[in-house]
N, C-alpha and C positions, 0 to 999 in steps of 0.2 A: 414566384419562387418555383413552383412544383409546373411541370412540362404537363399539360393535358395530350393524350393522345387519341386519335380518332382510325387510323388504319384497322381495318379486319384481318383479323387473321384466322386462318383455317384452321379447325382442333381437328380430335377424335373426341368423341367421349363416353361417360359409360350410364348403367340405368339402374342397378340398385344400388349404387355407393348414394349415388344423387339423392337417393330417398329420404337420408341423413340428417341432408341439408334443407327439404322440401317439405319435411311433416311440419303442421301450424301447429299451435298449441296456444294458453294462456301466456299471460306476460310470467316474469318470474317476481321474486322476492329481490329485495336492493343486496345488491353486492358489496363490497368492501370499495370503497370511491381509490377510484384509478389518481393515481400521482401527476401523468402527466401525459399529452398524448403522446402516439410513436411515429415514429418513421422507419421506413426500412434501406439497408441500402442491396446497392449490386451484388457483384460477386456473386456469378456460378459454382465454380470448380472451387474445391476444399481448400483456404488459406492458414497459413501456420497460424494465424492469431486472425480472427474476425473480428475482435475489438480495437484491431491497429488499422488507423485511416491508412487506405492508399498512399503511396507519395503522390503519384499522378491524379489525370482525373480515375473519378470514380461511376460516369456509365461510360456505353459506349455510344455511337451513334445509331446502332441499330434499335439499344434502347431509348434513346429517344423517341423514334418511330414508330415504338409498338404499345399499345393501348395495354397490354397486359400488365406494364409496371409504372407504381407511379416515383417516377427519379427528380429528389430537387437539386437543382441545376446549381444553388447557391450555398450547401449544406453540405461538408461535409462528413463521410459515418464517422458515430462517435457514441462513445458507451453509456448506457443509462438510461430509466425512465420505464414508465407501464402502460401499455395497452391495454385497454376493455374492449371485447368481442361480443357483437352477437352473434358469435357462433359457438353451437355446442358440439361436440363428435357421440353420437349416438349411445354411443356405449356408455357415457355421463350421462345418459337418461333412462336407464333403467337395466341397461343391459351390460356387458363387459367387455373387454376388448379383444378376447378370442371369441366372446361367440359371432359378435356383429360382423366382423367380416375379419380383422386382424389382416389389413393389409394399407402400405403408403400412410402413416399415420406421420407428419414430416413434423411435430413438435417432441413425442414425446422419443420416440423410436427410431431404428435406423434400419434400413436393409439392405443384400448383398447390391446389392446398385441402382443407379438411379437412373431418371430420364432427363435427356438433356434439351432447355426448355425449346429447341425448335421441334420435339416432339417425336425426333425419328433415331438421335443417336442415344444407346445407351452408356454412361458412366461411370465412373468408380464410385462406390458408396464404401462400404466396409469390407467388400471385396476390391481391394487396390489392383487386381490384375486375374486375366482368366485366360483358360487355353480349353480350346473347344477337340477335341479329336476329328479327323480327317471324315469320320465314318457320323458323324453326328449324333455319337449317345453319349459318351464321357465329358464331364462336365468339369474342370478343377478350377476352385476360388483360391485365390492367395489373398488371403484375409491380411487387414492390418494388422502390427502388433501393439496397437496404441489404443485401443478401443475400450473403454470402458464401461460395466454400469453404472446408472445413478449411484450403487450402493460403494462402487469402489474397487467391485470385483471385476477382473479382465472378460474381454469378451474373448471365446476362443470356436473351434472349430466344432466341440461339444454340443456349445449353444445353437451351432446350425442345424448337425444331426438330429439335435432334442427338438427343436422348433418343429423342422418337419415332420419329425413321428408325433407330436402331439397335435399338431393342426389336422392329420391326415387318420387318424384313429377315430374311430366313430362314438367311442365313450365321450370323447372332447366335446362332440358337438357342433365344432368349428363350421359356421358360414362360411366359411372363403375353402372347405372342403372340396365342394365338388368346382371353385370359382377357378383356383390356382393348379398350374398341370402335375402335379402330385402323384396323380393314376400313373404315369407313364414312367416314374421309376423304376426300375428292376427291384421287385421283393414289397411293393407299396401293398397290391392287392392281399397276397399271403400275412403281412402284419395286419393287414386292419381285420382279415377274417380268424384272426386267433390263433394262425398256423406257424409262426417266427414271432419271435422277441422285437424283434430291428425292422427295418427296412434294408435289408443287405446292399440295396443301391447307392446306399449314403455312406462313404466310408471317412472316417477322421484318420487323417496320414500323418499330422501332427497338430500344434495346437494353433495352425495358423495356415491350414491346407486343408480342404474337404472335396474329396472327390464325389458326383454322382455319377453313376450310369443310370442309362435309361432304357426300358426294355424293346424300344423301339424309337426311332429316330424321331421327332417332333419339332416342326416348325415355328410352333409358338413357344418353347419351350423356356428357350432366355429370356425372352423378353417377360413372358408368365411369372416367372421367378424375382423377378426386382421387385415386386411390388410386395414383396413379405417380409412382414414385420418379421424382427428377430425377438424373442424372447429368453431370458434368461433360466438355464436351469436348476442351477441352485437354489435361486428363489420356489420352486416347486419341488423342492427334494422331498421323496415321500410320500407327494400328492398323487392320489393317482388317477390316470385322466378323467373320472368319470364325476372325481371332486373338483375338477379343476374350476369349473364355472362359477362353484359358491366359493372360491377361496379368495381371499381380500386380494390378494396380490395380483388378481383379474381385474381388479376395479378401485379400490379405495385407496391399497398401497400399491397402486403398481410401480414397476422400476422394467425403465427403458434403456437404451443410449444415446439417445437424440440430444438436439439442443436445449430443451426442457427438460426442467423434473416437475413432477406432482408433487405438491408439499403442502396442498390445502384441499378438501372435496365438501363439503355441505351439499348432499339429496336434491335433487330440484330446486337448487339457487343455484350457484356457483362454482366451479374449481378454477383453480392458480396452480400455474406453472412459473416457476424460476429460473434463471438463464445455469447451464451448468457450467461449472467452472470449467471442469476437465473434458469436455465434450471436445471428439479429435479431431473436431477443422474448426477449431479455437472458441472462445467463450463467446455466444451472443454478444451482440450489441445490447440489446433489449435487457433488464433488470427481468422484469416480472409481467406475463399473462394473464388476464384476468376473463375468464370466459364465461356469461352472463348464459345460465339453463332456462329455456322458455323462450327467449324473444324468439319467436318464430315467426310472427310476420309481421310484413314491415312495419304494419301500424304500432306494434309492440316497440322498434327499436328507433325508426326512424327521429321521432323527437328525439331522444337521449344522442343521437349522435348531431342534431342539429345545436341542442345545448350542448354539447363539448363533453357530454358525462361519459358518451361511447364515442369509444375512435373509430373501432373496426363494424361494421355492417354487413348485410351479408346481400346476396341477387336481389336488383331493383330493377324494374321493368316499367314500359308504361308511364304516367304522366307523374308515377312517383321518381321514378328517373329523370325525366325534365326538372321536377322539383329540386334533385340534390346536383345537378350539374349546374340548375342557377344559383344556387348557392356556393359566394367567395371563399369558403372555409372547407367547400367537400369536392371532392371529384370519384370518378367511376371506377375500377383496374379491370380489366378481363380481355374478352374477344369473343368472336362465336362458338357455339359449340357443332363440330361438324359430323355428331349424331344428330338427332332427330328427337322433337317433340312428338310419339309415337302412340298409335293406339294399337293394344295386342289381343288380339282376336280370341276369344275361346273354341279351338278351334274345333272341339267336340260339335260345337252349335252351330257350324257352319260346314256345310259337308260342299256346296255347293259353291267353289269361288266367284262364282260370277258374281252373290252377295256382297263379299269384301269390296269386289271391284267396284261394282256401283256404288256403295260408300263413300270410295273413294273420290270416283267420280260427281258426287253432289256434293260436295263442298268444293264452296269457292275459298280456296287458301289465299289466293291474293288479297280478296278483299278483305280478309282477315286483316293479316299480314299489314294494311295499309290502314284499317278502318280504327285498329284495335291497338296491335301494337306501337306502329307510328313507325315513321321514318327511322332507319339505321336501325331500327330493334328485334328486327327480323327475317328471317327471308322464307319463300317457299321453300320447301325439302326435295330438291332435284339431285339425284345421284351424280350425275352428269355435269351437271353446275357448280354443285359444292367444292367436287375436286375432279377436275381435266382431268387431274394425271394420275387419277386411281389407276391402280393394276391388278386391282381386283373386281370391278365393275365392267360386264359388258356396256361399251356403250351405247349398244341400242336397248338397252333394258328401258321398260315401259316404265312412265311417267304419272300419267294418269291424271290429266289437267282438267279443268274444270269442266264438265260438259253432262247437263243435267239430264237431255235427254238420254245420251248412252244409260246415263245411271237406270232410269226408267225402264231401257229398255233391257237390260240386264236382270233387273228383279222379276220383270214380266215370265221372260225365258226363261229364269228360274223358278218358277212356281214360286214369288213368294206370296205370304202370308201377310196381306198389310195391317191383318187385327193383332199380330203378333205386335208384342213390347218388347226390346233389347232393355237393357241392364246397362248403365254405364258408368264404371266406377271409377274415380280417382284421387289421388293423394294432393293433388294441387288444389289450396282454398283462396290463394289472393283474390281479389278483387279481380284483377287483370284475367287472372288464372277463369274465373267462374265466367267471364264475360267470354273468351275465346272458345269453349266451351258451349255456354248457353250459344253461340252461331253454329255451329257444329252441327247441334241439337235441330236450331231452324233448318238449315239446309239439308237435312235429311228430313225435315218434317214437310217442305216443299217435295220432294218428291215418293212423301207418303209414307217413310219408315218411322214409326214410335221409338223411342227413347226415351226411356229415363235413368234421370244422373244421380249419380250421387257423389256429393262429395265427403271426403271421408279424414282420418289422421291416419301415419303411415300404418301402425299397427294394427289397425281395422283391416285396409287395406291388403296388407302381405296376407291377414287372414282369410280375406274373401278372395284373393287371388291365385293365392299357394294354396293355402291348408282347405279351404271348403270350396274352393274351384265356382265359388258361386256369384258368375259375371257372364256376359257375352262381348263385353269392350272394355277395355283396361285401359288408361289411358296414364303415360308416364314418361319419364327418358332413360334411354337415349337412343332407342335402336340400333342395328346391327350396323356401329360405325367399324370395325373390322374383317376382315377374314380371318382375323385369331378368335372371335367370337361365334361364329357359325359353333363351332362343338358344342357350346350352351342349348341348343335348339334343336341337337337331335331325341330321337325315339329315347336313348337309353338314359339320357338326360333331363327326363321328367322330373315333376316333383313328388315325391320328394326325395327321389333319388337323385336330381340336380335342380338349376333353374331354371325349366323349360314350364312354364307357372300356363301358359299359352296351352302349352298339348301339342301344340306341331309336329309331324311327324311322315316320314316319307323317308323309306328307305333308299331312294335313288339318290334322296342327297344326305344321307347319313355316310354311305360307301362313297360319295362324292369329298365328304368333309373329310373323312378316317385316310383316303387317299390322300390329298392335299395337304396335309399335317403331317407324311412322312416321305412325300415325295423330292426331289432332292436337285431338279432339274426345275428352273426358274420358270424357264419358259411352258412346260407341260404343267407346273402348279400354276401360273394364270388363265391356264385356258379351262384348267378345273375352277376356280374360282370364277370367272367367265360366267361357264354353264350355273354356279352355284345362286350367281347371281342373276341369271336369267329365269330359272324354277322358281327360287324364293321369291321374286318379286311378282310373277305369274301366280302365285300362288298366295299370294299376297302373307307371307310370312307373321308381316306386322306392314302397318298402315302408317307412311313416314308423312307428318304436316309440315310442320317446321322448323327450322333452326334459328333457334334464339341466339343475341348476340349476350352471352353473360357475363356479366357488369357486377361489382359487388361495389357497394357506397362506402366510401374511408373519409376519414380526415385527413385534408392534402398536408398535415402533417406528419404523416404516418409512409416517411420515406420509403421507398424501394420496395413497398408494398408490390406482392406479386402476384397474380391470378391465372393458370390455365389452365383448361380442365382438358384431359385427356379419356382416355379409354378405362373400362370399368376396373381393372387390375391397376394401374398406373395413374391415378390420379386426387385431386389437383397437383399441381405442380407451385408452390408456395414460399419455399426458400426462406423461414420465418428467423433464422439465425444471423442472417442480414438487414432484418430491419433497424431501421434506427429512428430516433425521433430529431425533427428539424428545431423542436422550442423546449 
């Protein structure tokens, strides 16, 4: 019934959304037993009714081909039924959904546009149409007038203005503060230091027209902006930013405009989501969500979705991945991710790059790669190989292949220190995870350099790597898969003034990024990227190993299921209003 696909496809992706998904944790408490499993179907682009089957067929042939969806060939979409997930969104485990990052949340929420899943155009989401000025700072959305909240109430041009001054106020709190380009409004800086009311850059023209300007041109700018949640602000009348984190409607009662509502939460076991009737590119397929708090690794979920009790799964790797691809009941969805499995330097602790390089240079990734992850599961991280046709990568930027002696002879030149110990922390606990790892570990102990690991849960982690700065190897995803991401990495973007958790820092390619993000001629912003790309890697920024191909485990009757993970602002890409169930 259900098409298996095996073609790679090439992402982007990002490194602290992932952490979400990545922290392990105990099993949970039993959930409320799922009805029945799901399926999802096709359909990209916003249809008048999602619960009305196609006439025609319903994929295409290019979804055939692509590993990211799983399409059954014999089924088709049709309304009804509940999925159980082992996935939880962070903010359901302790935290809330402005502070953890409030961005791409594609069940409960909706934002001004979306990404279209080849990953490069962007689309209409709740902004049906946009006009960019000639000069590249004016911004104008022409919002839907169909758009609703959970509660009933219209979405309007208000709710954008409010979203942005309370994501970008510093009482709020808001992670995705320093993530989302915010700063570069005209009047952003003057609100958040207590000097204006507003953000003067945001203006509401009517209740379904919101212009921004920006106080300087920026090339990441649209694309920055998709990926924020819209929140409602009537639901916060009153509140004022500095409450907003303890107020229910952060986390318990929240009200989005997505294809989900929240209608059920229990603490460390469970929330449910239900299909919304009124949601404006028509009513799920899907009845009801059931999102299981805790399964965090696989060993926690994998039996329940082998007994039928869960549908949805989440990244499987490794011979637990052979396991559910031989099984007739499950199959994989996803693709590679074309960031990087990344270790991020403290770069206080390393004054000396010849240190990183040799690092780099004593592991053999390949044999990783082949030993550990297995065939199809992985590849070396070559900037050059991942994607030909980057136009942001110099392509003779250094590689840095296996060759133990360089390593050796690198640490020599560099005075190092072989009674010194490194520090090496990380949020990854699989099985799989700990073994690619514990090689790492060897192949630097072959040519003499100490390490010790540690492995950790996310919030230990962000804590010894943000807030106590207390590591010399940080080891996570996704690396720097953009040049809209370089700005996260300069000097002024430390923590905890942004996410630069690293310390990196080098003003030639600060005035290298600042230039490139407002330069306006295609060809001189790739040769600035170029250079950008030839320092950081010389410099070893962060230490790229590998690109995972990531697979999440489903039930192959959990149609139209969709998986691809993109860049840190933009991703996954999931389309959960199309699923459908095939029984």
């Amino acid at each position: 019934m259900t098409i298996r696909n095996n073609r790679l496809v090439i992402l982007i992706a990002s490194a602290l959304a992932l952490l979400a998904m990545a922290v392990a944790g105990c099993a949970a408490p039993a959930a409320p037993a799922a009805e029945e499993p799901a399926e999802e179907a096709p359909a990209e682009a916003a249809a008048d009714s999602a619960a009305a089957a196609p006439a025609g067929d319903w994929y295409t042939e290019e979804q055939l081909n692509a590993s990211w969806i799983n399409v059954c060939t014999d089924v088709a979409p049709k309304q009804g039924g509940t999925v159980t997930l082992a996935q939880t969104d962070i903010a359901m485990q302790g935290q809330n959904w402005i502070v953890r990052a409030s961005t791409n949340d594609e069940f409960i929420f909706s934002q001004l546009t979306d990404l279209a899943m080849n990953g490069q155009d962007i689309v209409p989401d709740v902004a049906e149409s946009w006009d960019i000025s000639d000069d590249g700072l004016t911004y104008t959305y022409n919002l839907r007038d169909d758009v609703l909240w959970h509660d009933g109430e219209p979405l309007t041009a208000a709710d954008v203005k409010w979203t942005i001054e309370m994501l970008y106020h510093p009482d709020t709190g808001a992670g995705v503060r320093t993530v989302l380009p915010l700063f570069v409004i005209a009047g952003a800086d003057e609100f958040a230091a207590g000097d204006a009311d507003e953000i003067s850059g945001v203006q509401v023209i009517d209740d379904t027209t919101v212009e921004i300007t920006l106080s300087e041109s920026r090339a990441d700018f649209f694309y920055g902006m998709g990926g924020m949640n819209l929140f409602p602000q009537h639901v916060f009348e009153g509140v004022a930013f500095a409450d907003i984190q303890s107020s229910p409607n952060a986390l318990a009662e929240v009200i989005g405009s997505g294809p989900f509502m929240l209608t059920e939460y229990e603490p460390d076991q469970y929330y449910i989501l239900e299909a919304f009737e009124d949601y404006y590119k028509g009513r799920p397929y899907l009845d009801r969500l059931i999102f299981r708090i805790g399964l965090d690794s696989v060993a926690s979920w994998l039996p329940g979705l082998e007994a039928g009790e869960i549908q949805v799964g989440n990244m499987v790797n490794g011979p637990d991945r052979n396991r559910v691809e031989e099984d007739e009941n499950l199959t994989v969805v996803g693709a590679p991710l074309p960031g990087a499995m990344a270790i991020w330097p403290n770069h206080d602790n390393f004054p000396d790059k010849r240190v990183l390089q040799a690092l780099i240079y004593a592991v053999d990734r390949e044999a990783i790669v082949q030993g550990i992850y297995g065939e199809g599961q992985a590849l070396v991280y070559d900037y050059t190989a991942i994607d030909p046709g980057a136009t942001w990568i110099d392509p003779d930027v250094p590689q840095y292949p296996y060759d133990p002696e360089m390593a050796t002879q690198l640490l020599e030149e560099a005075g190092w220190d072989f009674d010194q110990e490194l520090q090496f922390v990380t949020y990854y606990q699989s099985e799989l995870d700990r073994r690619v790892v514990a090689a790492m570990q060897q192949f630097w102990n072959d040519v003499g350099v100490k390490v010790n690991v540690e492995h950790m849960d996310g919030p230990t982690f962000v804590t010894r790597f943000y807030e106590e700065h207390d590591f010399d190897l940080g080891y996570g995803c996704c690396g720097v898969a953009s040049p809209f991401e370089y700005p996260r990495y300069t000097c002024s973007n430390m923590f905890p003034a942004g996410y630069n958790g690293s310390r990196y820092c080098n003003a030639q390619v600060d005035d290298l990024v600042m230039q490139s993000m407002v330069e306006p001629d295609p060809d001189t912003r790739k040769n600035m990227w170029y250079e950008l790309s030839m320092i950081t890697n010389e410099e070893v920024l962060h230490m790229t190993m590998f690109q995972q191909d990531r697979r999440h485990a489903i039930n192959q009757n959990v149609c139209n299921y969709q998986f691809r993970q993109w860049t840190n602002i933009i991703w996954p890409e999931t389309n959960p209003e199309t699923w459908y169930l095939a029984d």
